[in-house]
N, C-alpha and C positions, 0 to 999 in steps of 0.2 A: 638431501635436496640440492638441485641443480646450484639456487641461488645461495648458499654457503661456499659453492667454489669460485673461482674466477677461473674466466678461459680465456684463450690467450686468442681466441677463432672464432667467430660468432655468427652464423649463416640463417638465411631468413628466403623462405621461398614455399610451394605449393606442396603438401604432404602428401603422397598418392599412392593406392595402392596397383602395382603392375598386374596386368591379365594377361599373363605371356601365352603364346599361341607358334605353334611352328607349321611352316607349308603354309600360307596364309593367301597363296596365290587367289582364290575364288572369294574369300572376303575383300581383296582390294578390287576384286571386278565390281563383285557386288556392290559397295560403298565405296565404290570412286576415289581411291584411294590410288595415292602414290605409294612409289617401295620406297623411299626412303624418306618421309616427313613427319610434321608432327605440328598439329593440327587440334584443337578446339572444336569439343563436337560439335554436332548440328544438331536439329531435328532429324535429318531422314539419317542419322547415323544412332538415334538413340537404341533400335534393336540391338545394336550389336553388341552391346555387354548380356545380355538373355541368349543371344543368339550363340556366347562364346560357351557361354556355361552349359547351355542344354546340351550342345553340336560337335566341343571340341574339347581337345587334353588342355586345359590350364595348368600352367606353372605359375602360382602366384608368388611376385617377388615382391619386396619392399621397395616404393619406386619415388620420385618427385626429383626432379635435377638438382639442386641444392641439396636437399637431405641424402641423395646420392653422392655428392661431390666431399658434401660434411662426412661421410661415413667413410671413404676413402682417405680422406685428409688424418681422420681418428685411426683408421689404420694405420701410418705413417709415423703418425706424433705419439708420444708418451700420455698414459693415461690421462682422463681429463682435460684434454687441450681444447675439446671442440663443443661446441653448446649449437641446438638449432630449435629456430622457432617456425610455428606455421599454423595453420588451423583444422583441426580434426573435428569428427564427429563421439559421438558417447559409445564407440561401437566395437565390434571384431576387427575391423579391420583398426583401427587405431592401435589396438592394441600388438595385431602383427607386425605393426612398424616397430613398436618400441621395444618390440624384442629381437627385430634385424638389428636397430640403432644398439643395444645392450649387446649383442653379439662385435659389433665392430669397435664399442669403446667410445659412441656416441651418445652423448646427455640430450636431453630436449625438454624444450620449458614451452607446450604447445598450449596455444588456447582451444579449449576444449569446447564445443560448441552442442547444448545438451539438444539432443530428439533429431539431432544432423547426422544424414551419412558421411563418412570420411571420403575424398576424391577418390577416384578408379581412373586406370591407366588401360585401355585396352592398344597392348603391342601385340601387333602381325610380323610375322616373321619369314620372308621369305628369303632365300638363301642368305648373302650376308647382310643383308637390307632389312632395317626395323621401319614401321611406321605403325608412328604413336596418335592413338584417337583418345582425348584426354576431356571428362564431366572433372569439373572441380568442387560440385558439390560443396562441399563446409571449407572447402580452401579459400574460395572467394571471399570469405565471411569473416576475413582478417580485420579485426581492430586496431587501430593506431593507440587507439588507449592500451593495449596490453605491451607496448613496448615502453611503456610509462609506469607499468606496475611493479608491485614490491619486489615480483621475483624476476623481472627482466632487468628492467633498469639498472640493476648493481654491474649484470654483467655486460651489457654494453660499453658503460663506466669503463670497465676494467679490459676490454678484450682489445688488441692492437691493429690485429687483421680481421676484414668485414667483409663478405661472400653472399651475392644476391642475384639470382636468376632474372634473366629476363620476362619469364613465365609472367613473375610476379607485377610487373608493369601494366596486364592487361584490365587488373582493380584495385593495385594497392601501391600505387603511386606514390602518393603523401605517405605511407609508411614506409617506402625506401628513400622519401625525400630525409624527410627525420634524421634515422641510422646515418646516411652519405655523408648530408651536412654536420654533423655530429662528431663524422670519422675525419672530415675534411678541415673542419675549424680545429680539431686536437694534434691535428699534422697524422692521424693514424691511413694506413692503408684501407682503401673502398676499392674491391672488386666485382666485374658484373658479368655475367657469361650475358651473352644476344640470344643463347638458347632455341629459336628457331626462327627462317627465314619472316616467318609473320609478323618476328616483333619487330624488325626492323620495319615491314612491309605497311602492317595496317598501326602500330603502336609508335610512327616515327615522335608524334608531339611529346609522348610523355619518356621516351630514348632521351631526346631532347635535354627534356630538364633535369633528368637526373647525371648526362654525362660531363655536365662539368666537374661533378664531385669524384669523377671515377678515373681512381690509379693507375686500374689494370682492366683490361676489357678483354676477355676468351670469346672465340668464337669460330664455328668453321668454315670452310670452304664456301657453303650453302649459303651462310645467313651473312660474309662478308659481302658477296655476289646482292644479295637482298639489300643490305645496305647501301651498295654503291648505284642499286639501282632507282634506291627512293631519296636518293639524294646528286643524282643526277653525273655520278663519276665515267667517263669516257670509256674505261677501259675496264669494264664490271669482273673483270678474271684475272687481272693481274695481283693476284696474291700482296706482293708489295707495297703496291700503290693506295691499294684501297686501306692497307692497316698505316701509310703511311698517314690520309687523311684523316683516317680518325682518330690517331694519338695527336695531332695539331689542332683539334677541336678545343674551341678555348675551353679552359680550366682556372676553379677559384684558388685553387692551393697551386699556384706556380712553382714554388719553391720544390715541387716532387713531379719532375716530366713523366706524363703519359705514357705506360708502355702497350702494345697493342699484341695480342698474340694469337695467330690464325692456324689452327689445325685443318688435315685436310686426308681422313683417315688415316691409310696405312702409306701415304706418299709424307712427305715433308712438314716440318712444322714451323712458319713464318714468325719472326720476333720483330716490331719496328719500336723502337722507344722515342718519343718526341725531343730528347736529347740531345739526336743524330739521326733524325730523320730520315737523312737519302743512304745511310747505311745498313738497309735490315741484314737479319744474322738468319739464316735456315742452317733448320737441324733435321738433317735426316730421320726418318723412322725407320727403324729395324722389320722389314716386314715377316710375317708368319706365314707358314705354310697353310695352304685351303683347309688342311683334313685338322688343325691343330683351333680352328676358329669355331665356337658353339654357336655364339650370337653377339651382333654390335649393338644389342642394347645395353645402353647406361657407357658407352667406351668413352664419349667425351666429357661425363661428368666425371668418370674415373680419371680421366687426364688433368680435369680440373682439380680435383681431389688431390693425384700426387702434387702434382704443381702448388696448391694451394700449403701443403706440408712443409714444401720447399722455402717459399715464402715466410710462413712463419719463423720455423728454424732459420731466416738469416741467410742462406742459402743464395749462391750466384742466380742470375733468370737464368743460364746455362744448365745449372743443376737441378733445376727447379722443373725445368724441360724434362730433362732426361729423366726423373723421378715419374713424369707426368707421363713420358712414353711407355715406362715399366709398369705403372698403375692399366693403363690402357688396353697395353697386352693381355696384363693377368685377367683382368674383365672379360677382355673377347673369347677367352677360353672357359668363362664360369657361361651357367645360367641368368642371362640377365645383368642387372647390376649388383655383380657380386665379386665378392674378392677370397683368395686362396687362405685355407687352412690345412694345418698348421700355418702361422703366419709367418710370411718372406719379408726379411729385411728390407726396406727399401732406401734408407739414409744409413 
């Protein structure tokens, strides 16, 4: 059982299953859809998981940014390093997560939510562009009591570095306030991906509260631009600027300066640390050939993933990067969010 071990990684976000789809051009006509975002269904998008199933080739992968990121990180780290929680239903699909997460070396202590569906991810895929149309069904239906329970709590205790999607902001707030402050009052690391332009956009109040606990904040090109836009920055693209204001956002634990880190696909990856503020550090990305690219879904949870590995292991943010570009690549060459077997060194 998960709660006999201690892990040293502890990640908390929306558990989903992916409905991958390739050529997606006439669904994003159809449902109004951009090529590259990621988006909270609606009503008039509810057909489109029936519409995936009857109409089209599905590749169902194991999906949720966190438990993606988690699952790359377990990749990276030495057995048992990684533990994630979230909220599932009593179902099949619950159950193909937990044998993606067993495949990659990832534990999970999920509340299980009995006669509930498990979330579904319906990803379109057109050339290198995903967009994600996401029902979170039994994800939303996270309890704050279960990270108080017997078998969570020891590991929170025990874990150093803490990993939490922005997703998870849109209804579980007070449960990443909990974990933050927690991580923030013990001097431990709190990490948050912004995960997609929305949460900065329509979730600014509760960004808000949870950002003074947070160490380290991922996010890319997209949702820094969303950021700088719902908080009134002048210059919404300059890479830079915008990670430089939000590593100076105040913070409870001063004693560990904010670092900020903007990906931006297959161009450059932006690092500003509230340290040194007016010196950010960019790290080239290695780019891939067109014909060597399957799909960019899951590539910056996979980024997050290495990086997050990096982290733990003690690891320079240098190294942490570069680990997080190699995760990144091997992704955009799998199906989805998935990672190469046999498995490639990465530390």
């Amino acid at each position: 059982m998960a709660a006999q071990q201690s892990y040293k990684l502890f990640c908390i976000g929306n558990p989903l299953l992916d409905m991958q789809v390739t050529n997606g051009e006439d669904l994003l006509a159809k449902y109004g859809l951009k090529s590259n975002d990621a988006i909270l269904a609606e009503e008039k998008h509810a057909p489109i998981y029936r519409e995936l199933v009857e109409k089209h080739k599905i590749t169902y992968v194991a999906g949720g940014a966190a438990q993606n990121a988690a699952r790359g990180a377990a990749y990276v780290l030495p057995p048992h390093s990684v533990v994630y929680t979230g909220c599932v239903g009593d179902d099949d699909l619950a159950e193909q997560l937990k044998a993606a997460n067993k495949r990659e070396g990832l534990d999970q202590v999920y509340l299980v939510k009995k006669g509930e569906k498990t979330g579904a991810c319906a990803v379109i895929i057109s050339g290198h562009d995903r967009s994600l149309v996401t029902t979170l069904a039994a994800a939303e239906k996270f309890e704050k009591e279960h990270l108080s329970s017997p078998e969570v709590a020891p590991l929170i205790e025990a874990a150093n570095v803490f990993y939490a999607e922005g997703y998870f902001l849109t209804h579980g707030v007070e449960s990443l306030l909990e974990v933050a402050k927690k991580a923030s009052e013990a001097g431990k690391i709190f990490v948050l991906n912004l995960s997609a332009p929305f949460i900065p956009q329509f979730f600014a109040v509760q960004l808000q509260q949870v950002m003074p606990y947070c160490d380290i904040i991922i996010g890319n090109e997209a949702e820094a631009e969303a950021w700088a836009s719902a908080t009134g920055l002048p210059d919404k693209e300059d890479l830079s600027a915008v990670a430089r204001a939000i590593a100076t956002q105040p913070k409870s634990n001063a004693s560990r300066p904010r670092t900020v880190v903007i990906t931006h696909g297959p161009k450059s990856t932006t690092v500003v640390s509230a340290a040194d503020p007016d010196t950010p550090k960019v790290f080239p990305v290695t780019p891939l050939k067109d014909e060597e690219i399957v799909d960019t879904n899951g590539a910056g949870d996979a980024f997050a993933g290495g990086f997050l590995g990096g982290i733990v292991l003690g690891k320079s943010i240098e190294e942490a990067v570069e680990a997080g570009h190699k995760l990144g690549a091997m992704c955009v060459q799998q199906v989805g969010p998935q990672y190469q077997w046999p498995k490639v060194q990465i530390f």
